[in-house]
VOPAGU-2260 file (C-alpha; in pm, 1 decimal, decimal comma):
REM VOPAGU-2260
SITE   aa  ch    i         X         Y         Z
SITE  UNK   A    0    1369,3   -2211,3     853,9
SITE  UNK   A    1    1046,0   -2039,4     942,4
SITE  UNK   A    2     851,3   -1747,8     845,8
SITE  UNK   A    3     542,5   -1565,2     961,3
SITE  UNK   A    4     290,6   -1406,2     794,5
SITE  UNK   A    5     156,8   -1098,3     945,7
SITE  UNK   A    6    -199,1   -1053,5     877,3
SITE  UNK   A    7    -524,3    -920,8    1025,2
SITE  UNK   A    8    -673,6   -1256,0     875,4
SITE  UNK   A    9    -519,7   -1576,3     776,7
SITE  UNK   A   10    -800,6   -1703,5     608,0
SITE  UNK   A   11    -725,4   -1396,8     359,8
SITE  UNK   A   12    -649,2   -1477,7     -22,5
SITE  UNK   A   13    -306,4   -1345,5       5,6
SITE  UNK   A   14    -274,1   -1527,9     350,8
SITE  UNK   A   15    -364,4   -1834,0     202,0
SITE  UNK   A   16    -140,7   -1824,5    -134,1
SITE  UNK   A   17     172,3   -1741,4      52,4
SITE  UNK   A   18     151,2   -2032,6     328,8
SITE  UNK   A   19     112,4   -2253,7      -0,1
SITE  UNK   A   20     378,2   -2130,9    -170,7
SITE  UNK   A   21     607,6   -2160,7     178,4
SITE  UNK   A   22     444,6   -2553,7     223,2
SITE  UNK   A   23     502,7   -2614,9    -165,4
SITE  UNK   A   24     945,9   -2559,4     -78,1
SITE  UNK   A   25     849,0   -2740,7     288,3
SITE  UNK   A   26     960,6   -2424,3     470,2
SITE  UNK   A   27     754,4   -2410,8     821,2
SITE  UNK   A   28     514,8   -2111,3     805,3
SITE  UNK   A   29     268,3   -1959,7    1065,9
SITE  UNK   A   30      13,8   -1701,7    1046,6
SITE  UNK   A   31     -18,6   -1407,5    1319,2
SITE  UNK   A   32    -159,3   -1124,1    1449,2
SITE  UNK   A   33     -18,6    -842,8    1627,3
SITE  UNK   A   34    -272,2    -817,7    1947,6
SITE  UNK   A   35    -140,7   -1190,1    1960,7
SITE  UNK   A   36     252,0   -1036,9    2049,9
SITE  UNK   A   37     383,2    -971,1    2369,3
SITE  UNK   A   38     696,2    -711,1    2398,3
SITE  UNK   A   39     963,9    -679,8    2664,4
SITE  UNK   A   40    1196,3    -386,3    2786,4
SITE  UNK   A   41    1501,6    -529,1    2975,6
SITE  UNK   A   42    1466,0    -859,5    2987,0
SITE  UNK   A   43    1433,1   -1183,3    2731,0
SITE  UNK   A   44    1230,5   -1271,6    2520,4
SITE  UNK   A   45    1212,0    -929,5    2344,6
SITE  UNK   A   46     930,2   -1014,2    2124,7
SITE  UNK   A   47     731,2   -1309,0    2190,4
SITE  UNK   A   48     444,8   -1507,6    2027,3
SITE  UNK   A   49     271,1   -1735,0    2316,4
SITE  UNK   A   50     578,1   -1978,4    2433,5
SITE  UNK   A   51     806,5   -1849,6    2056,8
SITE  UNK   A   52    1046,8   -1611,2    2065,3
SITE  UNK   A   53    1023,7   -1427,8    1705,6
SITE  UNK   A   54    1400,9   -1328,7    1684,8
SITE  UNK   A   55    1499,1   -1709,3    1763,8
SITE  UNK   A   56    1267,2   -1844,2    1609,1
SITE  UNK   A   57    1172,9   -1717,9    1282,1
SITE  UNK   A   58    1353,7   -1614,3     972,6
SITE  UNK   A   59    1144,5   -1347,8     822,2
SITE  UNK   A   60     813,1   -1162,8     869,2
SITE  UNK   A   61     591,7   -1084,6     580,8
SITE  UNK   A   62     373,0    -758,4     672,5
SITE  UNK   A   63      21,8    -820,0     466,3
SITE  UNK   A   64    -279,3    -585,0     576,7
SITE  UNK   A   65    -241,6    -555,7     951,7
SITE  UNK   A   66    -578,4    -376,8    1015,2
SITE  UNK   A   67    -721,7    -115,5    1152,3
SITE  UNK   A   68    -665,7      12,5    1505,0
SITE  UNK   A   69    -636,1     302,0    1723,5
SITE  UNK   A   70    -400,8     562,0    1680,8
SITE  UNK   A   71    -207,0     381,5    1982,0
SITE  UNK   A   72    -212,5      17,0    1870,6
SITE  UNK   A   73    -115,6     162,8    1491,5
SITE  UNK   A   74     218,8     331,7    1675,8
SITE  UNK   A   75     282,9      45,6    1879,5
SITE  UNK   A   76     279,1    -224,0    1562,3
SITE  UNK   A   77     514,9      16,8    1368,7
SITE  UNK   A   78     711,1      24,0    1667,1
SITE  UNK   A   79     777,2    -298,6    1738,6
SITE  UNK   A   80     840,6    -422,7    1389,6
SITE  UNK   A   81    1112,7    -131,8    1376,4
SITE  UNK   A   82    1243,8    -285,5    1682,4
SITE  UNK   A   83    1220,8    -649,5    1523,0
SITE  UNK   A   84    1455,2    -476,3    1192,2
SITE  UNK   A   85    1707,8    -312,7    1402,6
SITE  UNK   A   86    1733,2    -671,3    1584,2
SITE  UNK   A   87    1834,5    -834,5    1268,1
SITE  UNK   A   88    1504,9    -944,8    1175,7
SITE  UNK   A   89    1390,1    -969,3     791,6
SITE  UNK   A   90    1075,2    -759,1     789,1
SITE  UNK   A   91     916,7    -706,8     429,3
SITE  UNK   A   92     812,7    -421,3     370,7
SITE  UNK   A   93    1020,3    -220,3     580,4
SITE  UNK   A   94     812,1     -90,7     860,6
SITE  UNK   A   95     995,5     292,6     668,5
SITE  UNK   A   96     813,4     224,3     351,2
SITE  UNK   A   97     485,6     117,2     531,3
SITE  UNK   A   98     478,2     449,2     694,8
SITE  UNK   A   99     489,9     632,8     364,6
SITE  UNK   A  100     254,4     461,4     147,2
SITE  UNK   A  101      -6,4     454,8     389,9
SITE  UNK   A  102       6,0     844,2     471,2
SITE  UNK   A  103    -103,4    1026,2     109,7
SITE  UNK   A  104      70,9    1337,2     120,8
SITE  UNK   A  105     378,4    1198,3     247,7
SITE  UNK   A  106     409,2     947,8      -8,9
SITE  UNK   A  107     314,7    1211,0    -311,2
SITE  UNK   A  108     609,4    1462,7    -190,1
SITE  UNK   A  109     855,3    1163,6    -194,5
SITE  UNK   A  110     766,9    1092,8    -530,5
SITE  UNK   A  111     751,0    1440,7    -637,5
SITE  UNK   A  112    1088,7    1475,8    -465,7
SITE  UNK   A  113    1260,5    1208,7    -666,1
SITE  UNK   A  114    1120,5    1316,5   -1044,9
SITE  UNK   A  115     863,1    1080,2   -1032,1
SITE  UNK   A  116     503,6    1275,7   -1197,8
SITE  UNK   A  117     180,7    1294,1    -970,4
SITE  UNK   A  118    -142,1    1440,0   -1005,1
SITE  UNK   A  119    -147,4    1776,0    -867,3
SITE  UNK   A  120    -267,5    1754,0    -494,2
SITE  UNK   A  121    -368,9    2006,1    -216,0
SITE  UNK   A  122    -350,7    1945,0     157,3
SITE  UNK   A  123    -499,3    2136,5     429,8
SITE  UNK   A  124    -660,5    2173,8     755,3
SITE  UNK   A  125    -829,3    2497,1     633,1
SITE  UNK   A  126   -1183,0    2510,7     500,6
SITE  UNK   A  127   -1145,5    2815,4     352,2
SITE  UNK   A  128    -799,0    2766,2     150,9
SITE  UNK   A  129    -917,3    2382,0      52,0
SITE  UNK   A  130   -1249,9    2595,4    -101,1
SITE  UNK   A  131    -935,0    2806,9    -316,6
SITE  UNK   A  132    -796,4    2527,3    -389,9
SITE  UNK   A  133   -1083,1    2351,8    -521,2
SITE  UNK   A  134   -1122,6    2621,2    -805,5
SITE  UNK   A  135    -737,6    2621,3    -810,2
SITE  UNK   A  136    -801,9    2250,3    -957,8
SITE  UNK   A  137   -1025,1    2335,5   -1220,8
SITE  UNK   A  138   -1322,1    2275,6    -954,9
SITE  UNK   A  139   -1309,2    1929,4   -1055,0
SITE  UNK   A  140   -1168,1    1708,6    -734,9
SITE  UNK   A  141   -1160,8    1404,2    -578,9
SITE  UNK   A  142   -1120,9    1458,2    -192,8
SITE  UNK   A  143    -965,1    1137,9     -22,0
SITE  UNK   A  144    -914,4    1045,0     340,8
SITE  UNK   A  145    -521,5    1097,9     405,6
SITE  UNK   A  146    -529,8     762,1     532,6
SITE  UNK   A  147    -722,4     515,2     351,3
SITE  UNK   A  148    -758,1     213,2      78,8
SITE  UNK   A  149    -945,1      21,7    -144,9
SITE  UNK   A  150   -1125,4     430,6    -218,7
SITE  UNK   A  151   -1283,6     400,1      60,6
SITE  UNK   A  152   -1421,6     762,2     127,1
SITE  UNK   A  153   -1280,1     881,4    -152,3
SITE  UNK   A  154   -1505,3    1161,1    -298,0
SITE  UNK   A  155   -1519,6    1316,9    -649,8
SITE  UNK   A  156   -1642,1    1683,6    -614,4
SITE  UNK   A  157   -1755,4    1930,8    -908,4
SITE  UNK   A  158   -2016,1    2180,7    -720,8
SITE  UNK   A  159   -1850,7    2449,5    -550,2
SITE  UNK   A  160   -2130,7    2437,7    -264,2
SITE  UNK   A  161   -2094,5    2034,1    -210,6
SITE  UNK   A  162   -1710,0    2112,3    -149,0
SITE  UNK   A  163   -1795,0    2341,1     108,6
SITE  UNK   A  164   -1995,5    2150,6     288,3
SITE  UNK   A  165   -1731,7    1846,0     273,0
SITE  UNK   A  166   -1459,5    2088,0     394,1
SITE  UNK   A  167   -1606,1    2231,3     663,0
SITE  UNK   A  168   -1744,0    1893,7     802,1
SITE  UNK   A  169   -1396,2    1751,8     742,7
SITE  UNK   A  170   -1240,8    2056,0     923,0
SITE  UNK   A  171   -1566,1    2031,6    1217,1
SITE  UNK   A  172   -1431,7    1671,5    1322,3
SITE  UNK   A  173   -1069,8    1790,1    1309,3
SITE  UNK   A  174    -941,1    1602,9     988,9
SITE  UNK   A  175    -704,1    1685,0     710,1
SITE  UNK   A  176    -870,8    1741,3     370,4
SITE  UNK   A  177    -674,7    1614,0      86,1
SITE  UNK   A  178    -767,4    1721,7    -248,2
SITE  UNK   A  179    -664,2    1609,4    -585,8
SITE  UNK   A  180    -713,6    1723,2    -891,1
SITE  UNK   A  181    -983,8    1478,2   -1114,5
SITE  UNK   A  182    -761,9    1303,3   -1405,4
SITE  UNK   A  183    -949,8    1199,0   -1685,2
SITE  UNK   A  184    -813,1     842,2   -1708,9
SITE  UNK   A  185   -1110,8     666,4   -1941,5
SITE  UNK   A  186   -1248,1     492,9   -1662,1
SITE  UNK   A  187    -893,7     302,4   -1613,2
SITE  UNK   A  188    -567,0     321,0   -1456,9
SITE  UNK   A  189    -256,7      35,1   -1410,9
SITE  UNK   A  190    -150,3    -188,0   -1138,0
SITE  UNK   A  191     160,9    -268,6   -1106,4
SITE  UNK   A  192     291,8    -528,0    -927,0
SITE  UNK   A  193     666,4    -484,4    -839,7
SITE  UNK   A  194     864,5    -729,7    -653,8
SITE  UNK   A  195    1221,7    -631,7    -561,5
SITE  UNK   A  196    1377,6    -410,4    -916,2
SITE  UNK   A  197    1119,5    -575,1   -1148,2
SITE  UNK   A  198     745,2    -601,1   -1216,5
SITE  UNK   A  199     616,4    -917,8   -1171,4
SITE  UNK   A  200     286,1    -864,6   -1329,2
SITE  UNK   A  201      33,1    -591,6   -1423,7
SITE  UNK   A  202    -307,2    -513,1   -1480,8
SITE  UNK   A  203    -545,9    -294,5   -1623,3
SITE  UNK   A  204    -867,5    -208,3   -1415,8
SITE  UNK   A  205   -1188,4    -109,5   -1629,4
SITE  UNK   A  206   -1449,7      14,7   -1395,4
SITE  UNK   A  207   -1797,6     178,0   -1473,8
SITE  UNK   A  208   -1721,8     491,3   -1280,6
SITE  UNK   A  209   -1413,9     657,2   -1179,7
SITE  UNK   A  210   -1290,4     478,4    -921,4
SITE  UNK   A  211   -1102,7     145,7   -1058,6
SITE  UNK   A  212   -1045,2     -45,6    -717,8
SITE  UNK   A  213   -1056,7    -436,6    -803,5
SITE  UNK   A  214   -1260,6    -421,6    -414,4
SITE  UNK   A  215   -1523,0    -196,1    -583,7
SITE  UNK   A  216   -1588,5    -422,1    -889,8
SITE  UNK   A  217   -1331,3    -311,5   -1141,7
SITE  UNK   A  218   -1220,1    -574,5   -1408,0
SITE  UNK   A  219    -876,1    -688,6   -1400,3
SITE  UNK   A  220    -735,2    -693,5   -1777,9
SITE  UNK   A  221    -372,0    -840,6   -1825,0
SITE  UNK   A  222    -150,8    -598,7   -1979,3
SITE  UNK   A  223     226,6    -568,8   -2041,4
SITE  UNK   A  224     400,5    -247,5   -1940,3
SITE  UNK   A  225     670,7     -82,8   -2153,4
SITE  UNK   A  226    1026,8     -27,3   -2054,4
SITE  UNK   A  227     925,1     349,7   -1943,5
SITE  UNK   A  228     587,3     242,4   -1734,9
SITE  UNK   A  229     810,3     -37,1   -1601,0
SITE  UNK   A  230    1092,1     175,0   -1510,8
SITE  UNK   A  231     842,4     412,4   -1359,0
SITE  UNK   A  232     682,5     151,0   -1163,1
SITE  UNK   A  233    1009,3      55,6    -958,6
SITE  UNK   A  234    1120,9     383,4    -918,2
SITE  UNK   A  235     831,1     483,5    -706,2
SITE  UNK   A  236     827,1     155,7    -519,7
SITE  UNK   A  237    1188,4     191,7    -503,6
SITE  UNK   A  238    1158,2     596,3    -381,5
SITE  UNK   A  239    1044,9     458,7     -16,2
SITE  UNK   A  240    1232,9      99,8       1,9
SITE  UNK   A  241     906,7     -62,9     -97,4
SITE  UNK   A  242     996,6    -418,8    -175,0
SITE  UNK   A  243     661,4    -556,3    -269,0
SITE  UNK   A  244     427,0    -291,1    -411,4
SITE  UNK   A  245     126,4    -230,4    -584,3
SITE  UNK   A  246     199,3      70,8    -773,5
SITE  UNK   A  247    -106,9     293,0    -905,9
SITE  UNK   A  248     -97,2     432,7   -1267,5
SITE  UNK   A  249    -309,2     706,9   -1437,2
SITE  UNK   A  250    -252,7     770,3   -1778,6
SITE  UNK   A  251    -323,2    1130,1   -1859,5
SITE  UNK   A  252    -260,0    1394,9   -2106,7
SITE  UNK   A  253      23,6    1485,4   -1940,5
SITE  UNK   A  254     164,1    1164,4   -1947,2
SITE  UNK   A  255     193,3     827,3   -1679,9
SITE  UNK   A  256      73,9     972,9   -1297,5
SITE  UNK   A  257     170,4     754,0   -1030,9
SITE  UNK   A  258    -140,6     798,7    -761,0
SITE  UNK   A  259     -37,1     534,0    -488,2
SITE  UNK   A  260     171,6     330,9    -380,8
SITE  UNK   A  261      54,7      24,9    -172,5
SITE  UNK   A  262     271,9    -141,0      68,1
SITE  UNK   A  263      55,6    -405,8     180,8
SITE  UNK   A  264    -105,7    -475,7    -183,4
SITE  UNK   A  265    -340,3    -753,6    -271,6
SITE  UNK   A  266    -329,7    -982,0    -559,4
SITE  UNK   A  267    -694,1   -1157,5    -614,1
SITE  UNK   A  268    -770,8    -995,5    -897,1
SITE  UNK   A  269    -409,4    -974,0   -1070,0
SITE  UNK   A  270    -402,7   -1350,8    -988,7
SITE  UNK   A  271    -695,1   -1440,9   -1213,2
SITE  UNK   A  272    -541,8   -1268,1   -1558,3
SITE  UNK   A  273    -212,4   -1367,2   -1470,6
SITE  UNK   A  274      -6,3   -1695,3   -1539,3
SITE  UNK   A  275     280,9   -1553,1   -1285,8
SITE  UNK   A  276     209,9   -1735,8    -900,9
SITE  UNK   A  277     241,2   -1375,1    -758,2
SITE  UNK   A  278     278,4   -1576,7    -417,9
SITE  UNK   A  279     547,0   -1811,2    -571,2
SITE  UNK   A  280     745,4   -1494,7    -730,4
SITE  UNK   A  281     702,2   -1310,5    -358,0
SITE  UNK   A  282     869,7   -1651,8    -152,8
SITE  UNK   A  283    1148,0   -1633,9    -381,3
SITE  UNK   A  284    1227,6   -1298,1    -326,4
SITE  UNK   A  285    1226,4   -1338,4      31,4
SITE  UNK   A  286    1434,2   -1633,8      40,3
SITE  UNK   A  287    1695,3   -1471,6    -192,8
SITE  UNK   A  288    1691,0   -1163,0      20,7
SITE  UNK   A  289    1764,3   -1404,3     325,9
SITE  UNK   A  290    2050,8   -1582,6     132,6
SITE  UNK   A  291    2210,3   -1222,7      51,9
């Protein structure tokens, strides 16, 4: 047996943990990188990695972060791992449920779609109707790149002349804006960490400001969900055949808000409050998904 990690950087944490956990049951492992593939139309090997041929040769592919690219080399990665699945490759996740989670306002209307509550969200290309909708939102906002992570470029917005100024420049270099309503969460939210129909481990993040990314120096507390957090935690990862999620959690007024849904999550920080090998708990899935 052999299975390959797909990452833009094997020296990553979560690059790292899972070639242990593969060495620890002996199973052969190898890190790669897409620009390192080579695909063929017509004629064998299909998909090849220098002299390997991935459908002989490996079992399973692991998708971690695969990095940025152009909007070509982005296409062409989903494309080929779609390729690799309908070939009878085991690709986790899905190259489906990475296109959802990492495009916002699909990912929100899938949720919405299947009962699951989000914060209230508007997109537009439109200067003018994002500036309606800003006021629409209680002219409290945060406005997000579509796609992004880690809040990277995320914005939180509460003069009406700052958000027209974002919106138009948004709009100038031919962007989406994506506007969310600001949820008072305490300066917290959940992480959960689901693995197949069950969460494997969670978090609380505690920042000093409102955005609670572990990357931006939020502190990871351990916490145990309850049976309706948990059960809301799977359904979203379960809403877009996520098997390995990071699912985001605001707890509002109203009631548990699922923000995000991360197909390619990362575990550093959930590792260090956690007695669960997150690595450990991912192998097994795989390998039980394999045996199935």
């Amino acid at each position: 047996m052999q299975i390959g990690i797909v990452a833009k950087d094997a020296n990553a944490y979560g690059s790292i943990a899972l070639r242990e956990a593969l060495k620890k049951r002996r199973i052969r492992n190898i890190c790669l990188s897409f620009p390192q593939l080579v695909a063929r139309v017509g004629y064998k090997p299909y998909v090849s990695l220098r002299r390997r041929d991935l459908l002989e040769d490996f079992d399973a592919l692991i998708i971690r972060p695969i990095g940025r690219g152009s909007l070509e080399e982005i296409v062409f990665r989903m494309d080929l791992l779609y390729r690799l699945e309908r070939m009878g490759l085991y690709v986790v996740n899905p190259p489906e449920a990475i296109e959802h989670c990492v495009d916002k306002y699909d990912i929100l209307t899938i949720l919405e779609e299947t009962g699951i509550p989000v914060p209230r969200t508007v997109v537009t290309e439109s200067p003018e109707e994002a500036l309606k909708a800003f006021h629409e939102l209680g002219g409290d906002v945060v406005v997000k790149p579509i796609f992004g992570s880690r809040g990277i470029g995320s914005t939180r917005i509460s003069d009406p002349d700052i958000a027209q100024t974002v919106f138009s420049t948004i709009s100038f270099y031919h962007g989406v804006i994506y506007i969310q309503e600001f949820v008072p969460h305490g300066f917290s939210d959940i992480r959960a960490f689901v693995i197949g129909d069950h969460v494997a481990a969670a978090i609380r993040r505690v920042a000093k400001s409102w955005k609670t990314n572990y990357s931006q120096g939020a502190i990871p507390e351990p916490i145990e969900l309850n049976p309706e957090l948990e059960n809301l935690a799977v359904r979203a990862a379960k809403a877009v055949r996520c098997k390995i999620a990071g699912v985001d959690i605001l707890e509002s007024s109203r009631g548990a808000l699922v923000v995000e849904v991360n197909s390619q999550p990362g575990w550093k920080g959930l590792q260090s409050v956690t007695s669960v090998n997150i690595a450990d708990e991912i192998v097994k899935y795989v390998l039980s998904e394999l045996k199935r």
